[in-house]
TORMAR-115156 format. One record per residue: x, y, z of N, C-alpha, C in turn. Coordinates in pm, 1 decimal, decimal comma. Example, Ala and Ser with C-alpha at 12.3 -4.5 7.8 and 13.67 -1.06 7.14 Angstrom:
BEGIN
+----------+----------+----------+----------+----------+----------+----------+----------+----------+
:     n_xx :     n_yy :     n_zz :    ca_xx :    ca_yy :    ca_zz :     c_xx :     c_yy :     c_zz :
+----------+----------+----------+----------+----------+----------+----------+----------+----------+
:   1319,0 :   -569,0 :    780,0 :   1230,0 :   -450,0 :    780,0 :   1320,0 :   -330,0 :    780,0 :
:   1285,0 :   -225,0 :    708,0 :   1367,0 :   -106,0 :    714,0 :   1290,0 :      3,0 :    787,0 :
+----------+----------+----------+----------+----------+----------+----------+----------+----------+
# end
This chain:
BEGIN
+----------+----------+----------+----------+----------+----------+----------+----------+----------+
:     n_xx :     n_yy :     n_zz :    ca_xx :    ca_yy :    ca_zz :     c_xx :     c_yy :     c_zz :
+----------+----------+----------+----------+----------+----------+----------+----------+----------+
:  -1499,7 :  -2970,3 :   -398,4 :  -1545,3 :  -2835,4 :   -366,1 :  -1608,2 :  -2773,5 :   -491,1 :
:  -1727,3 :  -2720,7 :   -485,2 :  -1779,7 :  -2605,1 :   -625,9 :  -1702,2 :  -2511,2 :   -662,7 :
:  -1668,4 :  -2527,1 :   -740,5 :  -1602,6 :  -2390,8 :   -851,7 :  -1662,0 :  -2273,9 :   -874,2 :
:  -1672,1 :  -2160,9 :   -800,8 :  -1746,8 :  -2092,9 :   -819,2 :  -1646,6 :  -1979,5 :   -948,8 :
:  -1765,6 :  -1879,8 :  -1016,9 :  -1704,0 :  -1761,4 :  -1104,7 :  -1752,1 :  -1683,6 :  -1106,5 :
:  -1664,1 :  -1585,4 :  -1121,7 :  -1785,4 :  -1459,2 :  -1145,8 :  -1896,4 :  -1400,4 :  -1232,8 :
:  -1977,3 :  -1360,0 :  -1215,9 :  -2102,8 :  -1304,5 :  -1280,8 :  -2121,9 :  -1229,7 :  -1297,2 :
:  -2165,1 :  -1115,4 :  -1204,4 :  -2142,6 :   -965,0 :  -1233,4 :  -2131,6 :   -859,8 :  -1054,6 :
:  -2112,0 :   -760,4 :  -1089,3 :  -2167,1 :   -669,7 :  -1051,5 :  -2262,4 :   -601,6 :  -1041,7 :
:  -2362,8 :   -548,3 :   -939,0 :  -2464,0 :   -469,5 :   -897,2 :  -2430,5 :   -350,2 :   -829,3 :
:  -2470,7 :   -228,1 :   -925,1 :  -2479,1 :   -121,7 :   -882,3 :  -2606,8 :    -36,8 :   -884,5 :
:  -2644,3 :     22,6 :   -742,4 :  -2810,8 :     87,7 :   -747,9 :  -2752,2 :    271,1 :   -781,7 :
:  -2843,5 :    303,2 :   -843,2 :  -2786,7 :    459,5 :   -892,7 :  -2911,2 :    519,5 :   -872,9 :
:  -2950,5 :    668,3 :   -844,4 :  -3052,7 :    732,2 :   -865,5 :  -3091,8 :    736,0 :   -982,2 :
:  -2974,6 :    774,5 :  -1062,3 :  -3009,4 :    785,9 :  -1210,0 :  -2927,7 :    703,4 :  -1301,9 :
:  -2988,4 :    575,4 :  -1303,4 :  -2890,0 :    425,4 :  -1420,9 :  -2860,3 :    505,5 :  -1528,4 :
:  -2905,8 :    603,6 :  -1623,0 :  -2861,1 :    598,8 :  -1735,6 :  -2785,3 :    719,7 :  -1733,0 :
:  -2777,1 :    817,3 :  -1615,7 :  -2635,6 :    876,0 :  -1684,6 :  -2513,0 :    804,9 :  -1567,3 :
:  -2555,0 :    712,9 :  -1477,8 :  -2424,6 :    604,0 :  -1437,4 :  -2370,6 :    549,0 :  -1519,9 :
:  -2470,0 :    472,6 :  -1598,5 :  -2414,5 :    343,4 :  -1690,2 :  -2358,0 :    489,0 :  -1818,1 :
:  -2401,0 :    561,9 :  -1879,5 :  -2336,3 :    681,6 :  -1956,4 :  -2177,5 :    698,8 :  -1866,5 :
:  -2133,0 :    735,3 :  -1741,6 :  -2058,0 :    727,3 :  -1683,1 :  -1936,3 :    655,1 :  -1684,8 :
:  -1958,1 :    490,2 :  -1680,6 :  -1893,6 :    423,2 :  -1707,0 :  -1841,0 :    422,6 :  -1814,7 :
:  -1957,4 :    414,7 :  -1933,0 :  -1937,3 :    417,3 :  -2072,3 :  -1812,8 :    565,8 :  -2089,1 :
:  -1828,7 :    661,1 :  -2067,1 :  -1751,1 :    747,4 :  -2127,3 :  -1623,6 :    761,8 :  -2033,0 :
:  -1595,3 :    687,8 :  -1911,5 :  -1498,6 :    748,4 :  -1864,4 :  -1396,2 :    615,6 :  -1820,5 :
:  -1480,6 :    488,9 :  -1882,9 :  -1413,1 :    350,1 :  -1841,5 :  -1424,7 :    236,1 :  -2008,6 :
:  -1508,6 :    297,9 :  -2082,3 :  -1494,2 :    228,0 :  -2246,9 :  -1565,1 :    118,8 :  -2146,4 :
:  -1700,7 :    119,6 :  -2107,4 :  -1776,5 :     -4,3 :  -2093,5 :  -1898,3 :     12,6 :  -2186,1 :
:  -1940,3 :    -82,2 :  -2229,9 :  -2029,1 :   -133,3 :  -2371,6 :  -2142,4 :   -139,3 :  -2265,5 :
:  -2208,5 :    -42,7 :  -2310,4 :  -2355,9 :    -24,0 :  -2281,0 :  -2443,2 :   -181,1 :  -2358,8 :
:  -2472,2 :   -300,5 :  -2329,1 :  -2492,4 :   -388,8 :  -2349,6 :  -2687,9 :   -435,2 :  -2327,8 :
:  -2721,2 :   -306,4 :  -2249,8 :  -2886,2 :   -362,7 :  -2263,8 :  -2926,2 :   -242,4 :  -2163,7 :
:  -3059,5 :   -137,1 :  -2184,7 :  -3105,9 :    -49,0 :  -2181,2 :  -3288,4 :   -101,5 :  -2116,1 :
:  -3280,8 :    -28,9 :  -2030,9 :  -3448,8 :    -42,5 :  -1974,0 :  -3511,8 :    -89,4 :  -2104,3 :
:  -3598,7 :   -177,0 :  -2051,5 :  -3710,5 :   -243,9 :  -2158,3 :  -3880,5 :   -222,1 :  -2134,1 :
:  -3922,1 :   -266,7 :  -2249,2 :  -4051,1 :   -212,7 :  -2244,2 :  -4180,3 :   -258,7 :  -2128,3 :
:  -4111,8 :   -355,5 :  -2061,6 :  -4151,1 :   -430,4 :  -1964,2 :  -4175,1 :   -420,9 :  -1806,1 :
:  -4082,9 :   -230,8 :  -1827,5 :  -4048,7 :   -149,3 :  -1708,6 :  -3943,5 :   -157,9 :  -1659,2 :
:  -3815,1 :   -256,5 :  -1673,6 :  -3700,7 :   -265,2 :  -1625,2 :  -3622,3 :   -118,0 :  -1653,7 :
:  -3567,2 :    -40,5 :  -1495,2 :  -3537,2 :     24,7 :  -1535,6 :  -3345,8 :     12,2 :  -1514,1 :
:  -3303,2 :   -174,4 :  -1567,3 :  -3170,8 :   -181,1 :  -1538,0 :  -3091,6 :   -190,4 :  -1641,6 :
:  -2954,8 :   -124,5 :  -1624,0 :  -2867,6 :    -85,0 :  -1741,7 :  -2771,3 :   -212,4 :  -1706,1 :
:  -2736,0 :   -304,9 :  -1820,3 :  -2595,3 :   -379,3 :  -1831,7 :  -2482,2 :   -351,8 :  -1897,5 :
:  -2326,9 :   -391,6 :  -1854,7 :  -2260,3 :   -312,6 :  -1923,6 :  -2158,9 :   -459,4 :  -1931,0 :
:  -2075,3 :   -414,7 :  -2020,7 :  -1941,3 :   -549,8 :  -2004,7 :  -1816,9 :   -436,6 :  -1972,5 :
:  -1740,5 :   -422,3 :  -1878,7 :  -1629,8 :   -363,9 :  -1879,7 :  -1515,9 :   -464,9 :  -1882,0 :
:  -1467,5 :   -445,5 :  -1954,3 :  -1303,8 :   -578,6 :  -2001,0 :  -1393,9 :   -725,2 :  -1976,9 :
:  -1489,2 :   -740,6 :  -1989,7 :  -1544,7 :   -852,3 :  -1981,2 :  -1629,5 :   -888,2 :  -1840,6 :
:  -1653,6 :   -818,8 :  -1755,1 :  -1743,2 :   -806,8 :  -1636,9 :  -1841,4 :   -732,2 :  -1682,5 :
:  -1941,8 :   -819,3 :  -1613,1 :  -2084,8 :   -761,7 :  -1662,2 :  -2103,9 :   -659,5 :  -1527,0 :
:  -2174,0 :   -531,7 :  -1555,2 :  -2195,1 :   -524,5 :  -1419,5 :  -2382,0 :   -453,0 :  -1457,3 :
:  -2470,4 :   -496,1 :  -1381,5 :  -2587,2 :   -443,7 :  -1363,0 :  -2572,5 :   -314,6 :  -1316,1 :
:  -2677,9 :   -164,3 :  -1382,5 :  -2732,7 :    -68,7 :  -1284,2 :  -2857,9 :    -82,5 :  -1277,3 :
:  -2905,8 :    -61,9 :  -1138,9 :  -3083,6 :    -67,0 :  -1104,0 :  -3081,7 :     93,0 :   -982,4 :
:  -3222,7 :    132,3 :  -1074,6 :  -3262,6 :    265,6 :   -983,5 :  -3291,1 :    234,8 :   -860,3 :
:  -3222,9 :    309,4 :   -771,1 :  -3277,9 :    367,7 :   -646,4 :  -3291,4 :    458,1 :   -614,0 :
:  -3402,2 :    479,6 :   -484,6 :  -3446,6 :    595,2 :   -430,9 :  -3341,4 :    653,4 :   -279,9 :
:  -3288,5 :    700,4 :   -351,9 :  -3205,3 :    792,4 :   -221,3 :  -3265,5 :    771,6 :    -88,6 :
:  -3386,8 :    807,9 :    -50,9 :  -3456,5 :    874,8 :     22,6 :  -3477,4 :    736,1 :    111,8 :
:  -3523,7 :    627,8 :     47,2 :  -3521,5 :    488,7 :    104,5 :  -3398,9 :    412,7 :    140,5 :
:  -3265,2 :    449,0 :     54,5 :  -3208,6 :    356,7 :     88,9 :  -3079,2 :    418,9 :    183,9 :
:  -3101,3 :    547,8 :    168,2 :  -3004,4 :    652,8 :    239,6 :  -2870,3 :    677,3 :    165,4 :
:  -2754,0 :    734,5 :    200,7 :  -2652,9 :    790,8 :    147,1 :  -2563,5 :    680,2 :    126,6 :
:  -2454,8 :    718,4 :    -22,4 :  -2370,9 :    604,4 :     11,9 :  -2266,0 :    613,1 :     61,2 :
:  -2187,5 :    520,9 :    119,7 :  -2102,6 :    518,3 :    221,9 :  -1973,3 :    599,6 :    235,0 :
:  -1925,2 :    630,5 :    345,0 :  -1786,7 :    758,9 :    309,2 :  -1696,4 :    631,4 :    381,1 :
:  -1609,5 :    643,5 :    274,5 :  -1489,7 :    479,5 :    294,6 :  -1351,2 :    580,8 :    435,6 :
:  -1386,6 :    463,9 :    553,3 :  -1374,3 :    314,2 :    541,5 :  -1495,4 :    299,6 :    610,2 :
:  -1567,6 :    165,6 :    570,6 :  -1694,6 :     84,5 :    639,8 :  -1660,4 :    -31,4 :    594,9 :
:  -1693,4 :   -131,9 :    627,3 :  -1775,5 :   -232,6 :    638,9 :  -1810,3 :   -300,8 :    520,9 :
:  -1773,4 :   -421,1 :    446,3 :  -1881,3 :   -486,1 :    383,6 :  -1742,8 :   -433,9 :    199,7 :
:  -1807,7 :   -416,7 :    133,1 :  -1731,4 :   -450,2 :    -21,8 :  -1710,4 :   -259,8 :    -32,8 :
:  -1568,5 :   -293,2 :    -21,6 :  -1443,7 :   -108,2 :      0,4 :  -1421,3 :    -98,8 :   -129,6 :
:  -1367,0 :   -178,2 :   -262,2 :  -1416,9 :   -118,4 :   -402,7 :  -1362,1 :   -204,2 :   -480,5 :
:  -1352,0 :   -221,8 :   -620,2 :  -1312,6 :   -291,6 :   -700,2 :  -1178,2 :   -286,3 :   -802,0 :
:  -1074,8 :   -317,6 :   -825,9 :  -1000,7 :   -314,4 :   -890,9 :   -948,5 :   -352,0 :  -1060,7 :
:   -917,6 :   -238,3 :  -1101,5 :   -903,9 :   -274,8 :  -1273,4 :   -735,2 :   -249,8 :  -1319,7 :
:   -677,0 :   -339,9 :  -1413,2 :   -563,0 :   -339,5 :  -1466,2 :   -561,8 :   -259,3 :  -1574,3 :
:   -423,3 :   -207,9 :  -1550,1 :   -392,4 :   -124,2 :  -1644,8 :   -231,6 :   -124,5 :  -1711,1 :
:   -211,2 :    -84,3 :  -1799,8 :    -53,2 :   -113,5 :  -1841,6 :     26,6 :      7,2 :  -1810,0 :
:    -39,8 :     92,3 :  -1798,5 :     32,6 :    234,9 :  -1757,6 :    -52,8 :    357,5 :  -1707,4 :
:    -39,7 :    323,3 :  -1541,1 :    -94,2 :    420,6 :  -1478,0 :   -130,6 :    526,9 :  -1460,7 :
:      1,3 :    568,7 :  -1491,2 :     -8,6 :    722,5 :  -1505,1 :    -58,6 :    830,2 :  -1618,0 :
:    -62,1 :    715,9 :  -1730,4 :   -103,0 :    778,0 :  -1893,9 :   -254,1 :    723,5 :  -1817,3 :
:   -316,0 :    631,8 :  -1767,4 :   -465,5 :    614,1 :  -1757,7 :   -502,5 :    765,2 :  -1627,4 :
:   -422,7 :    764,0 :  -1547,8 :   -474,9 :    855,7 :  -1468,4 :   -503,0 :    964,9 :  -1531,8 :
:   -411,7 :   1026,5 :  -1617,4 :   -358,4 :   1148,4 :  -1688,1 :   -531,3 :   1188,4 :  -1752,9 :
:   -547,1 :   1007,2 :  -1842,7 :   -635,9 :   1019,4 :  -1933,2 :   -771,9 :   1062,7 :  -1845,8 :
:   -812,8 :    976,2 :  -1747,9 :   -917,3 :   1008,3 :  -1650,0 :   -933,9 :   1128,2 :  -1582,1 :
:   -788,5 :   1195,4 :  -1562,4 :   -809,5 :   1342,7 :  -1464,1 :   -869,6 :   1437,7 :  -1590,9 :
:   -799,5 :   1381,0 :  -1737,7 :   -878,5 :   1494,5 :  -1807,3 :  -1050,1 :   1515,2 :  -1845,0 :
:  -1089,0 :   1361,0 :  -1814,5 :  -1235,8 :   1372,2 :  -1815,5 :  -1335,3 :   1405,6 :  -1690,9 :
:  -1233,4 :   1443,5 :  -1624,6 :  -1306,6 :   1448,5 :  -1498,0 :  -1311,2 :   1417,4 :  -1360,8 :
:  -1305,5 :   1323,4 :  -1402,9 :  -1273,8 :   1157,6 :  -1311,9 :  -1161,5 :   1217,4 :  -1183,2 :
:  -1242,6 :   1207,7 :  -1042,1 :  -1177,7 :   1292,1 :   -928,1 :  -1109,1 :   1176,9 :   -864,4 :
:   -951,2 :   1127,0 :   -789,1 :   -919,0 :   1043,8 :   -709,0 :   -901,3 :   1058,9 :   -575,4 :
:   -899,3 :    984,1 :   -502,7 :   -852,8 :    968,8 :   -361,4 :   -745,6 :    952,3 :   -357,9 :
:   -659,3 :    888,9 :   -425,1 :   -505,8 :    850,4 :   -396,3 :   -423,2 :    892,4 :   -571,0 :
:   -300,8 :    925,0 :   -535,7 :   -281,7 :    945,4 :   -701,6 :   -179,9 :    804,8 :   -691,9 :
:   -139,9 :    783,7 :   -818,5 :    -71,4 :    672,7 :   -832,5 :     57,0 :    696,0 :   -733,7 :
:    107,0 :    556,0 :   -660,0 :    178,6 :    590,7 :   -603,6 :    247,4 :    393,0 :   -615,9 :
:    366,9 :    367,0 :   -576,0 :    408,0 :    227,0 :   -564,4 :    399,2 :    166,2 :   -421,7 :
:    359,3 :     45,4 :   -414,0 :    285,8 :    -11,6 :   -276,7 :    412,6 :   -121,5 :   -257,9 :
:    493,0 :   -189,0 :   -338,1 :    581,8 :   -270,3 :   -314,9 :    654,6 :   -268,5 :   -481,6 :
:    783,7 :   -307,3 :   -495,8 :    829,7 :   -318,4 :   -648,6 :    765,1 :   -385,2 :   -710,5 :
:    725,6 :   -327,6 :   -850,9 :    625,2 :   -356,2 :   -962,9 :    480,5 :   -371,8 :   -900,4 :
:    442,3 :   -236,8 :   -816,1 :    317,6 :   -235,2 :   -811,3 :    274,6 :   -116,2 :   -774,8 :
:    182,2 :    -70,4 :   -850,1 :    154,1 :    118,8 :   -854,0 :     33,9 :     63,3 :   -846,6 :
:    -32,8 :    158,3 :   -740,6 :   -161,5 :    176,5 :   -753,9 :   -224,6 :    337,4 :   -708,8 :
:   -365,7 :    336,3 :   -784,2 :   -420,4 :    459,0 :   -770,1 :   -565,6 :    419,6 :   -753,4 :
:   -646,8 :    524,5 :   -701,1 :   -774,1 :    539,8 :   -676,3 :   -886,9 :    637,8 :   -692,6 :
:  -1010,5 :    593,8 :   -727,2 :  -1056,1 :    716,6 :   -844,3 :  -1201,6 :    679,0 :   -759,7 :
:  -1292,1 :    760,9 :   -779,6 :  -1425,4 :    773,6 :   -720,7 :  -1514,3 :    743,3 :   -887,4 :
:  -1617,3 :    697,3 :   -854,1 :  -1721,3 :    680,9 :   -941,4 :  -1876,2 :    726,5 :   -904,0 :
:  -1984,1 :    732,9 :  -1005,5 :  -2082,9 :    730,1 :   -927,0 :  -2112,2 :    682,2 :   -789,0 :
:  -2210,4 :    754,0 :   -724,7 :  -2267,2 :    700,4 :   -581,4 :  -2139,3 :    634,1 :   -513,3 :
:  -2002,6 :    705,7 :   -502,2 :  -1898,7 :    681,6 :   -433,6 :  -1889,1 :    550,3 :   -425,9 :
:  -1856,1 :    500,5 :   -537,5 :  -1819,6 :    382,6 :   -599,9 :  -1647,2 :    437,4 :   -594,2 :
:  -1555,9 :    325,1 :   -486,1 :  -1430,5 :    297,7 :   -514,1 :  -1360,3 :    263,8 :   -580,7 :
:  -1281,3 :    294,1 :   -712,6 :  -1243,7 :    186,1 :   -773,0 :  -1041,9 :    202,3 :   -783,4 :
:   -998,8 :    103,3 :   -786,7 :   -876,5 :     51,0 :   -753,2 :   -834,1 :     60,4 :   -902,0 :
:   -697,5 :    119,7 :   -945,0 :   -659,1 :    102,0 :  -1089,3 :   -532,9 :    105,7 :  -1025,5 :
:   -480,6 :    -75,7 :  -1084,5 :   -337,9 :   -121,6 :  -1061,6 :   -223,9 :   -121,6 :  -1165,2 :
:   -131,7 :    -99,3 :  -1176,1 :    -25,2 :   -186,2 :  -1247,5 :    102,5 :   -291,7 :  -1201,8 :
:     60,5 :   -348,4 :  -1262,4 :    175,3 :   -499,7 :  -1217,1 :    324,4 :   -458,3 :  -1315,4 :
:    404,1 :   -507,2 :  -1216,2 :    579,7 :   -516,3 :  -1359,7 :    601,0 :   -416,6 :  -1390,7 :
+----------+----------+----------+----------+----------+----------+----------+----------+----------+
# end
């Protein structure tokens, strides 16, 4: 069987550079490569070691983004060692959730936070 791995993430934003700014200030992801002179207007980032692409889109073409639950990829999940000091840290920048930390089975807390263009994202702790 092929071994497959991961590569990255793709995210379309109206506006890549204050998304990828976004990430950067509210998730410590390394702004890693900036529109080029070539016209690319896509931002790369490494967060804990995932690359994830932003590329502009036009609202107007591609329509609104989705109000969860639908269909198709519901959001992504990141580890953390202590939930509640990361939530704490995130509610003070801003950073709005859907769920506050709460425990789903012993040794497992999870919480949920909105991102650009209602981007889901999952912040777990294990143990």
């Amino acid at each position: 069987m092929t071994k497959f791995t991961w590569e990255h993430i793709h995210l379309r934003s109206p506006d890549p550079a204050t998304t990828a700014a976004w990430y950067h200030d509210k998730l410590g992801a390394e702004i890693v490569r900036t529109p080029q002179a070539d016209g690319s207007t896509r931002y790369d980032l490494d967060l804990t070691g995932q690359k994830i692409f932003i590329a502009k889109a036009d609202p107007a073409a591609t329509g609104a983004s989705p109000q969860t639950p639908y269909m198709g990829l519901d959001h992504f999940g990141l580890t953390v060692d202590n939930i509640d000091a990361a939530v704490a840290e995130l509610k003070a920048k801003g950073v709005p959730f859907t769920m506050e930390p709460k425990t789903i089975r012993p040794g497992v807390r999870i919480a949920f936070l909105t991102a650009p263009q209602n981007v889901s994202i999952e912040l777990i702790q294990r143990g």
